[in-house]
Structures are given as structure tokens and as C-alpha cells.
C-alpha positions, 0 to 999 in steps of 0.5 A: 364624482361618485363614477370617478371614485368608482374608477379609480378603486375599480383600477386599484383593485385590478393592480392588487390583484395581478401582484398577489397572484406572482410569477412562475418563478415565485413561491408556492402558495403553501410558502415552498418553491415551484421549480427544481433546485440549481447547481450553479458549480460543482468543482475539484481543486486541485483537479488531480492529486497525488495518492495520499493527497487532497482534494476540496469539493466545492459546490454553489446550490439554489433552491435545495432543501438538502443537498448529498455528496455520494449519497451521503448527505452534507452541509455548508459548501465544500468537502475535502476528500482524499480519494486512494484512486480516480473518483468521480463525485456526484451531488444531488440537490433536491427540494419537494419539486424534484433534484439536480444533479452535477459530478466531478472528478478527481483523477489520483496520479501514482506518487513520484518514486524519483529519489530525492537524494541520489548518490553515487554508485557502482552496479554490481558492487557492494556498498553501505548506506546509513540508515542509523544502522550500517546496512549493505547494498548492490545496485545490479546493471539492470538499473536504470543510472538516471533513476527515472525507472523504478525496481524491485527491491529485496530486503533479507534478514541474516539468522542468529549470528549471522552478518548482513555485510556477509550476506549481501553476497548470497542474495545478489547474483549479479549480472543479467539475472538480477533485476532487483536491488539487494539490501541487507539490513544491519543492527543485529551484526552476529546477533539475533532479531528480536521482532517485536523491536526490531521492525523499525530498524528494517522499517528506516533502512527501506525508507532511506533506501528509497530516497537514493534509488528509484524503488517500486513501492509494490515490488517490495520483497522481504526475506530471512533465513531464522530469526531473520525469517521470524522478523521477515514475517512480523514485518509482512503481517504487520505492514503487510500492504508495504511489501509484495511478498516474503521469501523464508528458510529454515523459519516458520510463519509464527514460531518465534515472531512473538505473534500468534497465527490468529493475531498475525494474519488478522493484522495483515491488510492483505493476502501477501505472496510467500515462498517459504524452504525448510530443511527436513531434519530442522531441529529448531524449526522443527517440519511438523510444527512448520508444516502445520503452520502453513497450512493455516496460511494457506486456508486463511488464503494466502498463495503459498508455496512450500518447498521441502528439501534435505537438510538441518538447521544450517549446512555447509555445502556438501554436508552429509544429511541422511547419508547423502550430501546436501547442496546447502542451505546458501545453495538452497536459498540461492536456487530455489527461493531467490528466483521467486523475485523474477515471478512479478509478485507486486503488493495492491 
């Protein structure tokens, strides 16, 4: 009998024993864990987006004490992030062992620029749209009719008194030589600009452009002659990652905009293209004042070109300045600023 109890506690003894050691997959006798943690998914959905649009980041994760999204770390079991560019994330789980590793991507697609609301038009000719404001337009033969390829688009500013439904003719020379569509804005018809109101008005003409013709979002041009050059620039500083650059005469990048320089080149989110003409007998935009204020433009690191010629405020072609007669200011705009939108300026 006593033998037989002997046995039996020996055996039970025996079994206690192999369950208290556990397996290699059980914890560490501290209460940790013995083994890597596991990435069982780690997903992007959608897996290609749109720039602007979202993407969620989803992961199943084991055996992690923590776990990090690029680096930084995260909690719970999905992000949404909204990357501007293909972006390839990399979680990392880890515990005292070691860490896991896993990536995904998601790849962002150029958002469509097919308009949504395409109308009927003749190239080369002069029509309105209505954004609010009246304002005029030539589509030039290098369009491409089913509106499948995008173009450039140059947006211009008439000066004090001047009107946009006059001055659609100036910048658009027509033919093979003009590979961009025109848009004079209206609103301010024989009247001035006002930049610190005005924007929203060229701001809604350029939207509602879009939505009737296929524009390229980076080749994206603003121009003015005077006020409407005080208004350009406002623009460009203040939207500057919406346009590729900006064409100016008998203007200052400054002067008149109701921004100081400190102010306007702090607010532009980078360093646009500029052309800017000015007359040297400029009264009103007087070339010493003009001059000093590009060059703060230029040692803040924007690409300027400044090109001085004879000239007032405004001449008429054949005006005599300095005893000499003068092209004029339309003639200048038209020879020496508008080729500038065929050097492939293009915004990030």
C-alpha cells in the first residue's frame, strides 16, 4: 500500500513539473514574453489617392509593447494620413525581444484637370463667362477642343481706368504664338483695384475658369499694368503656391499693394518667377523706388528679371519721350513681357 501511494505522488509529481516549466512560445519567467512581436497586416486603403485626398493606415500587431508610424509613435489600430506625394510608411512594433517591421505605400495621383463643365467656344475669338463679375477670354488654337490636355492659363489686370473687355485684345496675340488661354478679369471696369478686397474676385474668375477648360494648376500666370500690377502681386505673395509667376509693368512689387515687403515676401509659400517692365520717366511709380524694391526681391531669392525701357506712366505708341518716340506701353507689354509665358515657368 505504502509502495503504491509512493507511485502515485511520484507521477503526480512528474506531471506538475513539465506544466510548470511551459514552452518556448509561453511567457518569460519575469511575466514578459520570449519571442519578437508580429505584424500580421499592415494595409493602405485606398491604396492610391488623389493630391488632397485620404488614405487610412490600418495594422493587426501581437506581442508589441509599442508600436510607431514613421518614427512616431501611435495607439489604437489605424491612422489616416493624406500624404501631398507617394509615401511609403514603415511600422515598427517592438517589445523587450526585439522589433517587426512592415511598410506600406501610398502612391498620390495628379488630381484631374478635365473640366467638369465644358462649354462651347470658338478659338481665337473673344467671349465672357460669368464668374460674378463679367470677364473675357480667348481660348488660342493650340487648345486641345476634347479638353483632355491641360494649358497654361494667364490671368491680367488692366490699370486705374482701364477695361478688361479692352484689354483681352493686348494679351492675346493669336495664332500659333499663343499657347495660353487669356482671361481678363472684370469688376473694376474704368476703375481702380483695390488689393486688399479685390483678390477674391480674380480668385472666383480663375476657379470658374477651370470648370469650362482644361488649366494646368502650376502654369498658372498673373499679370497688371498699375493697379492691376499692385493687385497681381498681392495675389502672387499671398497665393503664391497657386500661380507659376507674375508679369508687371509700370508697377512695384510693393508700393500700393497694402502690404509691406517684410509682410509680402513672409506670406509667399515660395519663390515665384517675376518679369517685371518699368518706364523710366514713371512718375507714378517713380524707378528709383521700383528698383530698390526689386532688388529686396531678388536678395530674398526670387528669380527676377527687370527690364527697364523709355517711357511714362502710360504712352501711346509713337509718344515722344526724351525727344525720341517711344514703342508704347501696350507695344512694350506685348514684345517684352508676354513672350516670358513661353519660358515654361511652372509653380511646385
Amino acid at each position: 500500500m505504502e509502495r503504491s501511494v509512493s507511485l502515485r505522488l511520484a507521477v503526480l509529481l512528474g506531471v506538475l513539473g513539465t506544466l510548470g516549466c511551459g514552452s518556448s512560445d509561453g511567457g518569460a519567467p519575469d511575466g514578459g514574453t520570449s519571442s519578437n512581436p508580429s505584424i500580421d497586416s499592415f494595409t493602405a486603403t485606398p491604396a492610391t489617392i488623389q493630391s488632397g485626398a485620404s488614405s487610412t493606415l490600418a495594422w493587426t500587431v501581437r506581442n508589441a509593447t509599442s508600436v510607431a508610424l514613421n518614427g512616431t509613435a501611435v495607439t489604437g489600430s489605424s491612422s489616416v494620413v493624406s500624404p501631398t506625394a507617394t509615401t511609403t510608411y514603415t511600422l515598427t512594433a517592438s517589445n523587450s525581444v526585439g522589433t517587426t517591421t512592415a511598410t506600406a505605400t501610398v502612391t498620390v495621383s495628379a488630381a484631374s484637370t478635365v473640366p467638369t463643365d465644358p462649354i462651347q467656344f470658338t478659338k481665337d475669338t473673344v467671349f465672357t463667362l460669368d464668374s460674378g463679375t463679367t470677364n473675357w477670354v480667348v481660348v488660342p488654337d493650340a487648345y486641345d477642343s476634347s479638353h483632355q490636355t491641360p494649358i497654361s492659363l494667364f490671368v491680367w489686370l488692366h490699370g486705374c481706368g482701364g477695361e478688361s473687355s479692352g484689354d483681352i485684345y493686348n494679351v492675346s496675340p493669336g495664332g500659333a504664338g499663343q499657347i495660353w488661354i487669356s482671361l481678363t478679369v472684370g469688376g473694376r471696369e474704368d476703375d481702380c483695384w483695390d488689393p486688399n478686397s479685390d483678390s477674391p474676385l480674380v480668385l472666383a474668375a480663375i476657379a470658374d475658369i477651370k470648370t469650362h477648360f482644361n488649366i494646368d494648376p502650376k502654369r498658372v500666370v498673373l499679370g497688371g499694368y498699375s493697379s492691376g500690377g499692385d493687385l497681381g502681386y498681392r495675389l502672387a505673395f499671398y497665393n503664391a503656391l497657386d500661380f507659376a509667376g507674375m508679369l508687371a509693368e509700370n508697377t512695384s512689387p510693393f508700393l500700393g499693394t497694402g502690404s509691406s515687403a517684410a509682410q509680402s515676401i513672409a506670406a509667399a509659400g515660395w519663390k515665384f518667377h517675376v518679369a517685371h517692365l518699368a518706364h523710366l520717366e514713371d512718375d507714378t511709380y517713380p524707378i528709383a523706388g521700383v528698383r530698390d524694391e526689386l532688388a529686396q526681391l531678388t536678395a530674398a531669392g526670387f528669380p527676377v528679371t527687370s527690364i527697364e525701357r523709355e517711357g511714362t506712366h502710360y504712352d501711346d505708341p509713337g509718344a515722344v519721350v526724351n525727344a525720341n518716340p517711344v514703342p508704347g506701353t501696350v507695344a512694350d507689354l506685348q514684345s517684352v513681357l508676354l513672350p516670358f509665358l513661353s519660358d515654361g515657368w511652372t509653380a511646385p
